[in-house]
PDB file of N, CA, C and O in Angstrom:
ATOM      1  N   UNK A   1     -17.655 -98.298  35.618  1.00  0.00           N
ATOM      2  CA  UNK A   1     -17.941 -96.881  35.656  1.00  0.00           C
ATOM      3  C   UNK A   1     -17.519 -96.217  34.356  1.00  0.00           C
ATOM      4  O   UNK A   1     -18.272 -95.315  33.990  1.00  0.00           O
ATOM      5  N   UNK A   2     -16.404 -96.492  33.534  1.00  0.00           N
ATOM      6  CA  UNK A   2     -15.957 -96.054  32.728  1.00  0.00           C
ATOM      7  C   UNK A   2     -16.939 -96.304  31.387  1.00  0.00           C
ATOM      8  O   UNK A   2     -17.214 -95.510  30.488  1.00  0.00           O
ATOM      9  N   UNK A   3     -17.428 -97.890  31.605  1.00  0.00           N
ATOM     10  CA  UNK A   3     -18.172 -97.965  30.453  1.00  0.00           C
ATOM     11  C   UNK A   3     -19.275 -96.995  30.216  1.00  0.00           C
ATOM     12  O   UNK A   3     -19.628 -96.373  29.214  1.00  0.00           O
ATOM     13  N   UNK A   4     -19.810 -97.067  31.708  1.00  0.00           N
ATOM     14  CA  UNK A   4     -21.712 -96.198  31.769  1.00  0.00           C
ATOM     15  C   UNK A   4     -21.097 -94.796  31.043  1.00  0.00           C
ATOM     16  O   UNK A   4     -21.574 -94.433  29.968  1.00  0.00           O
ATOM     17  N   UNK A   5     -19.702 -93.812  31.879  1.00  0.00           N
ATOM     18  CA  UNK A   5     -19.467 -92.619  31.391  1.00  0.00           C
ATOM     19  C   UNK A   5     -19.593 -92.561  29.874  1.00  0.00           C
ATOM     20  O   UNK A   5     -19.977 -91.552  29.283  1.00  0.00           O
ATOM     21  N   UNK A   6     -19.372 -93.287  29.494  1.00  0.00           N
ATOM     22  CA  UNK A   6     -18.533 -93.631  28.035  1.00  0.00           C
ATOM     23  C   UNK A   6     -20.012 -93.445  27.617  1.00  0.00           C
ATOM     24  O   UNK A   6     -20.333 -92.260  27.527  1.00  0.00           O
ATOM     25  N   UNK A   7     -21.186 -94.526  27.284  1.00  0.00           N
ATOM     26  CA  UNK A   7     -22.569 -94.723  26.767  1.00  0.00           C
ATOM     27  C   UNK A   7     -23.244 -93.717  27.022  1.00  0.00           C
ATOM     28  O   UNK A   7     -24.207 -93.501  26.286  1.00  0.00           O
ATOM     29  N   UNK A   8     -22.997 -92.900  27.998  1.00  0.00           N
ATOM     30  CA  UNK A   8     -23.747 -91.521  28.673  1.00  0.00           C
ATOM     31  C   UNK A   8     -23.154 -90.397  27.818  1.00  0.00           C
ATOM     32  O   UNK A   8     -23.887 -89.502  27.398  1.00  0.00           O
ATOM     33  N   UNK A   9     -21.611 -90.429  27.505  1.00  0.00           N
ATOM     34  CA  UNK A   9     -21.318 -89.583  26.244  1.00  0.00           C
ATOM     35  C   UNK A   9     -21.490 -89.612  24.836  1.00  0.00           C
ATOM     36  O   UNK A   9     -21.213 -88.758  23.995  1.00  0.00           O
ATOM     37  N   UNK A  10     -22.119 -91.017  24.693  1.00  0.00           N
ATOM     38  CA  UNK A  10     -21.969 -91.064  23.380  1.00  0.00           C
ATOM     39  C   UNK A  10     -23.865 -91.113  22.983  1.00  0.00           C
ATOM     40  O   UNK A  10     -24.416 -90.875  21.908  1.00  0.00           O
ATOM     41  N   UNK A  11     -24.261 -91.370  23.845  1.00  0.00           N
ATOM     42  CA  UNK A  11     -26.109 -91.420  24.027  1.00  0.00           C
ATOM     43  C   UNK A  11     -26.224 -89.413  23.624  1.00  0.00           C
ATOM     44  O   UNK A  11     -26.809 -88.918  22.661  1.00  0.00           O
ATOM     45  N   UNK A  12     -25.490 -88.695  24.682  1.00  0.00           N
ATOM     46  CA  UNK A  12     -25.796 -87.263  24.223  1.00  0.00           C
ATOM     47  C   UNK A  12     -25.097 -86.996  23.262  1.00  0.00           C
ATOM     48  O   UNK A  12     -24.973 -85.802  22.990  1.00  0.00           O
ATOM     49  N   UNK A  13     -24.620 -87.692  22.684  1.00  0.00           N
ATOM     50  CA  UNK A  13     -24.083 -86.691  21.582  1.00  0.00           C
ATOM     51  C   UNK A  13     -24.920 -87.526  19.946  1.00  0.00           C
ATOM     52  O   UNK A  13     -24.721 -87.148  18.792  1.00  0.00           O
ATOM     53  N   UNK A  14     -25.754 -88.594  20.349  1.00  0.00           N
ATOM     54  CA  UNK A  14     -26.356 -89.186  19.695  1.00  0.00           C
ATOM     55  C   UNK A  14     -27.905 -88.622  19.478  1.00  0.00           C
ATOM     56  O   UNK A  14     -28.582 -88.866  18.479  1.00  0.00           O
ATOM     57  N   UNK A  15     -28.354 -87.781  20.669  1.00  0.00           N
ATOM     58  CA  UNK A  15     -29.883 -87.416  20.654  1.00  0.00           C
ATOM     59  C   UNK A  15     -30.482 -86.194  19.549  1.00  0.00           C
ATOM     60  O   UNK A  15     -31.653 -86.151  19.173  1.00  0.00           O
ATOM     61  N   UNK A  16     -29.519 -85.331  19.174  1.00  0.00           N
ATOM     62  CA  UNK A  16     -30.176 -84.814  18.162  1.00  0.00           C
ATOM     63  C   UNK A  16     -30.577 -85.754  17.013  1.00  0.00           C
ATOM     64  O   UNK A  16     -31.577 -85.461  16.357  1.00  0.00           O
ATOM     65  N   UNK A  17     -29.992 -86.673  16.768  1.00  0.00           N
ATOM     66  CA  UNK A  17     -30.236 -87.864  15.528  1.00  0.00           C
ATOM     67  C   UNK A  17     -32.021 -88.353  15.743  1.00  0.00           C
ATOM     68  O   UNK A  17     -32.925 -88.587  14.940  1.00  0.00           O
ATOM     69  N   UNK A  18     -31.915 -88.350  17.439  1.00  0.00           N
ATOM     70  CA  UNK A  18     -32.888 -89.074  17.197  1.00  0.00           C
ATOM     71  C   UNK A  18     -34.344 -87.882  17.564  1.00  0.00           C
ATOM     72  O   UNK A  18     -35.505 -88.063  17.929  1.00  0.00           O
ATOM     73  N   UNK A  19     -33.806 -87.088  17.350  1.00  0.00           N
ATOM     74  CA  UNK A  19     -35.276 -85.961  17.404  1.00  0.00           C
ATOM     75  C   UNK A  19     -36.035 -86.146  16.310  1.00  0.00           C
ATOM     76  O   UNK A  19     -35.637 -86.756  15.317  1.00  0.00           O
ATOM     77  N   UNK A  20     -37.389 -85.530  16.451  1.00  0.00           N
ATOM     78  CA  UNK A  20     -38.299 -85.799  15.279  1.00  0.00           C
ATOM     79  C   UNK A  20     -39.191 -83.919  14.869  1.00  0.00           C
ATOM     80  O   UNK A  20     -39.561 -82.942  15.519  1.00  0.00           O
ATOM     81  N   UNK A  21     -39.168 -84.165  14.056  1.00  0.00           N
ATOM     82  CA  UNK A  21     -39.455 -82.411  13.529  1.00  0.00           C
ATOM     83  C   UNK A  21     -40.255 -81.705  14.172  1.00  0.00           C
ATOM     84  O   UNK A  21     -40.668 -82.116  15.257  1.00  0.00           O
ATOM     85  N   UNK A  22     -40.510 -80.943  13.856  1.00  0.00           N
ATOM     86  CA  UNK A  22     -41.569 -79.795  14.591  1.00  0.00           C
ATOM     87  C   UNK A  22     -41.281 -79.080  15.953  1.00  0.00           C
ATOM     88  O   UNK A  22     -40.265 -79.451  16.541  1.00  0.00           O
ATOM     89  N   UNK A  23     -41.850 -78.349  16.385  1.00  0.00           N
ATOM     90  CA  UNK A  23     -41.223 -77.125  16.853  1.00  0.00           C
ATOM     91  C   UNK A  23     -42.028 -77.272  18.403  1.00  0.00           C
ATOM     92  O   UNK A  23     -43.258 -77.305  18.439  1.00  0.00           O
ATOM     93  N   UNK A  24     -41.451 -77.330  19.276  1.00  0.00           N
ATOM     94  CA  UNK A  24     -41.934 -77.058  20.876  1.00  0.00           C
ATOM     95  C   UNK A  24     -42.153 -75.965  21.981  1.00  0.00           C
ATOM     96  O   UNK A  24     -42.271 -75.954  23.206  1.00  0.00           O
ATOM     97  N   UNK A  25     -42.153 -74.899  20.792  1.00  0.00           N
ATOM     98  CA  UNK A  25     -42.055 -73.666  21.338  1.00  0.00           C
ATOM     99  C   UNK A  25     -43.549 -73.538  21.871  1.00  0.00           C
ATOM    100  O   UNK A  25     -43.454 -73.248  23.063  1.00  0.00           O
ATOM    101  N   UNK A  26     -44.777 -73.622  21.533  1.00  0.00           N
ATOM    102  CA  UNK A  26     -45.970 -74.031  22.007  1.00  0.00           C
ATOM    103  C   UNK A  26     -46.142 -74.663  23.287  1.00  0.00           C
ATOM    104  O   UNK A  26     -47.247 -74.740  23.823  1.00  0.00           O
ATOM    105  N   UNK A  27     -44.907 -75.197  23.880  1.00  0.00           N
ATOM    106  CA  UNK A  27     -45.648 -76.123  25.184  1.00  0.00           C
ATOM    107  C   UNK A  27     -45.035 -75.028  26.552  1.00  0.00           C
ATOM    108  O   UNK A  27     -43.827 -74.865  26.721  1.00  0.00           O
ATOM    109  N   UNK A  28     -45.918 -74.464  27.294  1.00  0.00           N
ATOM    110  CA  UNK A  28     -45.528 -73.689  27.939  1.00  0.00           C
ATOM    111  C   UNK A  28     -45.962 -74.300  29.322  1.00  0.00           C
ATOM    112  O   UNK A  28     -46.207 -73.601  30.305  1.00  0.00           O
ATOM    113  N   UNK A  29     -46.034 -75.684  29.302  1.00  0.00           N
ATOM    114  CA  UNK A  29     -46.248 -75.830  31.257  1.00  0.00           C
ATOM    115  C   UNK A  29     -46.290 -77.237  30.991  1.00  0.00           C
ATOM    116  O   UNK A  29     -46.127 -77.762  29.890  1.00  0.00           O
ATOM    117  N   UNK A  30     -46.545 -77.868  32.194  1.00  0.00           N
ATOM    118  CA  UNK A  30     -46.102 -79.373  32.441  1.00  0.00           C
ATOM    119  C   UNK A  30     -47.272 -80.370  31.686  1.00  0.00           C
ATOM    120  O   UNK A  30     -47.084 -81.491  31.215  1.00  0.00           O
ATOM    121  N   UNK A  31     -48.755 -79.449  31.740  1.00  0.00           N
ATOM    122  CA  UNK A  31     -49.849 -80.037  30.744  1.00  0.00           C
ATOM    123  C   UNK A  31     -49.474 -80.275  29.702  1.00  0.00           C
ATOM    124  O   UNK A  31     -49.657 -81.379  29.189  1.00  0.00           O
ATOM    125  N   UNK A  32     -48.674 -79.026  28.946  1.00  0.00           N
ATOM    126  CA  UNK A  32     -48.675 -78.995  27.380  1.00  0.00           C
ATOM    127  C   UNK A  32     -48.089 -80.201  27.293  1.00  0.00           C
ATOM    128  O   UNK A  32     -48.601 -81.021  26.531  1.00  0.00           O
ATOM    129  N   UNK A  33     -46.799 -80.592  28.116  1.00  0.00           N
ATOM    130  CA  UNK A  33     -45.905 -81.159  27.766  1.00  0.00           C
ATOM    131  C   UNK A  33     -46.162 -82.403  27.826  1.00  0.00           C
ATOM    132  O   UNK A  33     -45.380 -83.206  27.317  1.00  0.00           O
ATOM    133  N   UNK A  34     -47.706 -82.953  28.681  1.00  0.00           N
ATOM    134  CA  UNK A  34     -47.808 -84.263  29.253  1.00  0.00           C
ATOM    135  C   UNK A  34     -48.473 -84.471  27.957  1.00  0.00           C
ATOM    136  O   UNK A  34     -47.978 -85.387  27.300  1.00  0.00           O
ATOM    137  N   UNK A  35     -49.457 -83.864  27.426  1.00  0.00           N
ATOM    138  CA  UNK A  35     -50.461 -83.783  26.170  1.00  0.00           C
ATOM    139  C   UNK A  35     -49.292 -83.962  25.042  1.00  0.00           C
ATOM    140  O   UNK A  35     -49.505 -85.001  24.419  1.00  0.00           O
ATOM    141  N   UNK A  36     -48.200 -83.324  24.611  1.00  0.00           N
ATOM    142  CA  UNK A  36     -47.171 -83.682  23.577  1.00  0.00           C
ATOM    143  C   UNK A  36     -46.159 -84.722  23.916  1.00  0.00           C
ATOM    144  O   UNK A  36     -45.326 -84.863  23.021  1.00  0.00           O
ATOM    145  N   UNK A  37     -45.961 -85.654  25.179  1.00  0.00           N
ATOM    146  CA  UNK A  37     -45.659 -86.867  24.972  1.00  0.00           C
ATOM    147  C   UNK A  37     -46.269 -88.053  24.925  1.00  0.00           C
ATOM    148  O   UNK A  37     -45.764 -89.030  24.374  1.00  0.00           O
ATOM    149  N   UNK A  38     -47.506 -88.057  25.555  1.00  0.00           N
ATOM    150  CA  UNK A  38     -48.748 -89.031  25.200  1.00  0.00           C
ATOM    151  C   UNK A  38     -49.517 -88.795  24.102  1.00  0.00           C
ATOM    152  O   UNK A  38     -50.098 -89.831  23.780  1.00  0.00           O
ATOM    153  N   UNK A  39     -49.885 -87.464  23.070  1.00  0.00           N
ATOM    154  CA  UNK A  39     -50.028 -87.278  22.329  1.00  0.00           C
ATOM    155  C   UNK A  39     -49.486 -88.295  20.867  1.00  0.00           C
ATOM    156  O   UNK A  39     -50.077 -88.960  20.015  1.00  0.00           O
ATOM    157  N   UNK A  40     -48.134 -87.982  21.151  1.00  0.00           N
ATOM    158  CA  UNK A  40     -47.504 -87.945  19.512  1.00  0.00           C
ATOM    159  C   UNK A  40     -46.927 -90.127  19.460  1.00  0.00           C
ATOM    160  O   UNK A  40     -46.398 -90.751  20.379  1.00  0.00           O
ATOM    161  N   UNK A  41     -47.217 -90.515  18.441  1.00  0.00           N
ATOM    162  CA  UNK A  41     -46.809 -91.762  18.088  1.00  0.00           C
ATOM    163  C   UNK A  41     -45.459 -91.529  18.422  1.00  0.00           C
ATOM    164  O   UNK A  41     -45.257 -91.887  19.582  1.00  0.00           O
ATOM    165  N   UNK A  42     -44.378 -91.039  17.834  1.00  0.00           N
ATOM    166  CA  UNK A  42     -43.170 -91.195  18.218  1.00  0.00           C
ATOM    167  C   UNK A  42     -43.111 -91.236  19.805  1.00  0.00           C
ATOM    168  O   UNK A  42     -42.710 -92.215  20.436  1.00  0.00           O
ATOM    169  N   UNK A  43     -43.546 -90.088  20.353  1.00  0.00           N
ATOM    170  CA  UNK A  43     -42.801 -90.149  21.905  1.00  0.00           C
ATOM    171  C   UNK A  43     -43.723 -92.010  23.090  1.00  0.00           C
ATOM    172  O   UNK A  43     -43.425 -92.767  24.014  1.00  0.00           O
ATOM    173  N   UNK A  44     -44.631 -91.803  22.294  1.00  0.00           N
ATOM    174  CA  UNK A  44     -45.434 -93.574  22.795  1.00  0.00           C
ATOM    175  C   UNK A  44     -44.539 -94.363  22.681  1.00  0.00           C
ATOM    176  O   UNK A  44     -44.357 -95.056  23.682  1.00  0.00           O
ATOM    177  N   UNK A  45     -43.806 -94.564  21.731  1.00  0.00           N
ATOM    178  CA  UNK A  45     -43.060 -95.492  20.894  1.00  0.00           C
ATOM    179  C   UNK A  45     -41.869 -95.704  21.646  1.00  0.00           C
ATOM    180  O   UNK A  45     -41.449 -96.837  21.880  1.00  0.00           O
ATOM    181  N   UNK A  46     -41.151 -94.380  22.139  1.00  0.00           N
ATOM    182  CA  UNK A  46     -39.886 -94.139  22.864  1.00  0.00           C
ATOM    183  C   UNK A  46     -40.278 -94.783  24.310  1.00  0.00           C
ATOM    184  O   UNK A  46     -39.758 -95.817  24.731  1.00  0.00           O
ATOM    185  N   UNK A  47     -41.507 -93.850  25.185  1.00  0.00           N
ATOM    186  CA  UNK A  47     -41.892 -94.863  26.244  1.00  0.00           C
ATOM    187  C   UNK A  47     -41.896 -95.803  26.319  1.00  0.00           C
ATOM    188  O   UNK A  47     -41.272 -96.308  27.252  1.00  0.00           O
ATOM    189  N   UNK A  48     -42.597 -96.623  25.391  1.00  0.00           N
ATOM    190  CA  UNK A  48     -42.693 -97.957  25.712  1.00  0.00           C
ATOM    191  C   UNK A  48     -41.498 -98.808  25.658  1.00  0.00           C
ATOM    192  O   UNK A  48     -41.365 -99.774  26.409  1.00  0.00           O
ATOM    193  N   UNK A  49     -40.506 -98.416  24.660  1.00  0.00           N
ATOM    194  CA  UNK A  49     -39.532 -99.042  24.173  1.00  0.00           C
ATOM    195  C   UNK A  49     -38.548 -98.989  25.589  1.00  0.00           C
ATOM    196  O   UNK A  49     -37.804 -99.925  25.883  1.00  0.00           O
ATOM    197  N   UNK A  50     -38.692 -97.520  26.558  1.00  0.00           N
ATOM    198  CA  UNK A  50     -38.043 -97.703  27.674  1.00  0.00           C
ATOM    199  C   UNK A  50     -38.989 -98.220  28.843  1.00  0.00           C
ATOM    200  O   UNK A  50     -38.424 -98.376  29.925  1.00  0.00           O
ATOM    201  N   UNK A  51     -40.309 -98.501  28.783  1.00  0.00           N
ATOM    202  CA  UNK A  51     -40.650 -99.484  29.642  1.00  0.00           C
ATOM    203  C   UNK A  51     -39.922-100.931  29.803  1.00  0.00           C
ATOM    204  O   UNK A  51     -39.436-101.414  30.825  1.00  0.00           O
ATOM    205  N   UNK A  52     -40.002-101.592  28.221  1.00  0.00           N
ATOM    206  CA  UNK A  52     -40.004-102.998  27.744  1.00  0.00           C
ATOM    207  C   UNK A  52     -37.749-103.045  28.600  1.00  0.00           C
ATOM    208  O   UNK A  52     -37.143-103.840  29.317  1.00  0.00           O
ATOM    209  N   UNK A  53     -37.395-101.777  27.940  1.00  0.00           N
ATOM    210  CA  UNK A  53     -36.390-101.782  28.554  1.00  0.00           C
ATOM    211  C   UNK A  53     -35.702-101.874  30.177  1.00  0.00           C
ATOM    212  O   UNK A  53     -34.609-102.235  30.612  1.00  0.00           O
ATOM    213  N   UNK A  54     -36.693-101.461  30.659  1.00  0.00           N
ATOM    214  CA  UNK A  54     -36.365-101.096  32.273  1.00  0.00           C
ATOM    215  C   UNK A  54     -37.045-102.936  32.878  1.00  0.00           C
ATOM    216  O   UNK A  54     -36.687-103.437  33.944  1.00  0.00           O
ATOM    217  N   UNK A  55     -37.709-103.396  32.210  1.00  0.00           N
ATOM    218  CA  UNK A  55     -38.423-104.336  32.686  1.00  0.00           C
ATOM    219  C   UNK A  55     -37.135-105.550  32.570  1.00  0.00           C
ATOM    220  O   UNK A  55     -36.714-106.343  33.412  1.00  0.00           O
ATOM    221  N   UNK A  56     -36.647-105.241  30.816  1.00  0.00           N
ATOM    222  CA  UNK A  56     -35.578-106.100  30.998  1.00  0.00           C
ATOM    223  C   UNK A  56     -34.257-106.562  31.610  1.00  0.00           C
ATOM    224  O   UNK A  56     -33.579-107.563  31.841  1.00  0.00           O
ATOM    225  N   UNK A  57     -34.315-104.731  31.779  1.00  0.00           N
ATOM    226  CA  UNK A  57     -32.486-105.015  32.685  1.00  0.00           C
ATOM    227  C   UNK A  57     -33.203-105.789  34.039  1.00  0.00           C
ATOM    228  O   UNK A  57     -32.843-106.953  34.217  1.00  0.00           O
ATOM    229  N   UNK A  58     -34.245-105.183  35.052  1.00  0.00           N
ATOM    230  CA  UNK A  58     -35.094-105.579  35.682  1.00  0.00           C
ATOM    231  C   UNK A  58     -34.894-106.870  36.132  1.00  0.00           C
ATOM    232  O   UNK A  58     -34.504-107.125  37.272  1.00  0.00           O
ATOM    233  N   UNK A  59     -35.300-108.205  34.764  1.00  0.00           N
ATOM    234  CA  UNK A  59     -35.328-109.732  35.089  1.00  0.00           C
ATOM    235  C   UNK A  59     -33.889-109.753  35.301  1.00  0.00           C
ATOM    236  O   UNK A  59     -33.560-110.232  36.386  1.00  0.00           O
ATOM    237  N   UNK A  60     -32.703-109.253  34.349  1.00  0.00           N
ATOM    238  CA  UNK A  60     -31.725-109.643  33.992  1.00  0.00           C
ATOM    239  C   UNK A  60     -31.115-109.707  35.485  1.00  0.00           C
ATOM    240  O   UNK A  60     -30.866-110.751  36.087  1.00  0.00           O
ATOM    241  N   UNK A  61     -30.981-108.794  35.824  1.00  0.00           N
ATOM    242  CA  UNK A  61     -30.429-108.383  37.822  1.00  0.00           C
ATOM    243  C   UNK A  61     -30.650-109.418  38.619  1.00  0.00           C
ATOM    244  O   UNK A  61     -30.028-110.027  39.490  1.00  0.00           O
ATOM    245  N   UNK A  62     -32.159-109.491  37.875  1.00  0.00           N
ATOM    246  CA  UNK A  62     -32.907-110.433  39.357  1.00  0.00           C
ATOM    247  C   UNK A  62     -32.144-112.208  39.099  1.00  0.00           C
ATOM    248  O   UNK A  62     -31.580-112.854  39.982  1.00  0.00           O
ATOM    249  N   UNK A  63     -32.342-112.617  37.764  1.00  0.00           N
ATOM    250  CA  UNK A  63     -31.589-113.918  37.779  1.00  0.00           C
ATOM    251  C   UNK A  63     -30.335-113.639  38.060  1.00  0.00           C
ATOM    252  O   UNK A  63     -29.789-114.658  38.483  1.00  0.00           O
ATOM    253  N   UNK A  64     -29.614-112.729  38.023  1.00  0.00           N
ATOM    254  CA  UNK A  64     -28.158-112.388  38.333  1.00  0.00           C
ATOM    255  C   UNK A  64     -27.776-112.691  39.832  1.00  0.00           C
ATOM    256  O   UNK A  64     -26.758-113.230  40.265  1.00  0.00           O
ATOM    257  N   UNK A  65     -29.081-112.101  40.634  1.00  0.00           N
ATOM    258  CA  UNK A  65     -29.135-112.167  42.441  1.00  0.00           C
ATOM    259  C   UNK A  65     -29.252-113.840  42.589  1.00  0.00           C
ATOM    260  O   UNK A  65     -28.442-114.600  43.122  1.00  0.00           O
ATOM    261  N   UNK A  66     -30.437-114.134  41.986  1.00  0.00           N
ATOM    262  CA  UNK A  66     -30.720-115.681  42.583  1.00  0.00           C
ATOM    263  C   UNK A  66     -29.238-116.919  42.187  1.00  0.00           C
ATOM    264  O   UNK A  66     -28.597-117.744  42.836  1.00  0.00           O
ATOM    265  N   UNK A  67     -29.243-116.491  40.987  1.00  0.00           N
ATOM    266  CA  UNK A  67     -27.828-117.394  40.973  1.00  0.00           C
ATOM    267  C   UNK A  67     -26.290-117.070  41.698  1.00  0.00           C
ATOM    268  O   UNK A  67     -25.238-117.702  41.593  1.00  0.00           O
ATOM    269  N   UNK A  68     -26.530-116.129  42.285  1.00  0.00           N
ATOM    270  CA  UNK A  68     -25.554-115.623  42.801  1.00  0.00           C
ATOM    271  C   UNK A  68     -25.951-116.532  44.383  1.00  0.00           C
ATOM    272  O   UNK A  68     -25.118-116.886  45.218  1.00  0.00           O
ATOM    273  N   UNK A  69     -27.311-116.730  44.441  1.00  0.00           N
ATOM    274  CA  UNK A  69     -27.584-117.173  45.891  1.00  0.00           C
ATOM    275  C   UNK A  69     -27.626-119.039  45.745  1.00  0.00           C
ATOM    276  O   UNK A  69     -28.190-119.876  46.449  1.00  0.00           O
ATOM    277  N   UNK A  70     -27.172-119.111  45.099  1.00  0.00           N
ATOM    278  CA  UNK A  70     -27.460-120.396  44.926  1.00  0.00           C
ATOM    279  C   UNK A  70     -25.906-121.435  44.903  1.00  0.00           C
ATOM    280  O   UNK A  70     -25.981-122.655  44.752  1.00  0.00           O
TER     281      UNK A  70
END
């Protein structure tokens, strides 16, 4: 628990680093907003990178269960 707190404080205090320029004052509803993250190369880039991610912790668990059953 201490670790996740820990990565969860240091992830927000890390996210302005990883913003990318330009201004969002333009997106005024859940369209704009779906159109400016499927839109822009960066935010694709971030998705996917947390797809490929979620997929991995994902296997990692699952061989974690079976050898645990074994």
């Amino acid at each position: 628990m201490k670790r996740m707190v820990t990565t969860a404080a240091l992830t927000a205090l890390a996210s302005p680093a990883l913003a990318h320029p330009g201004d969002h004052h333009e997106l005024t509803g859940w369209a704009d907003a779906l159109y400016h993250l499927l839109g822009s190369p960066f935010h694709l880039a971030l998705v996917a990178g947390a797809i490929v991610l979620g997929f991995g912790v994902l296997k990692v668990r699952s061989s974690r269960r079976q050898a645990k059953k074994r």
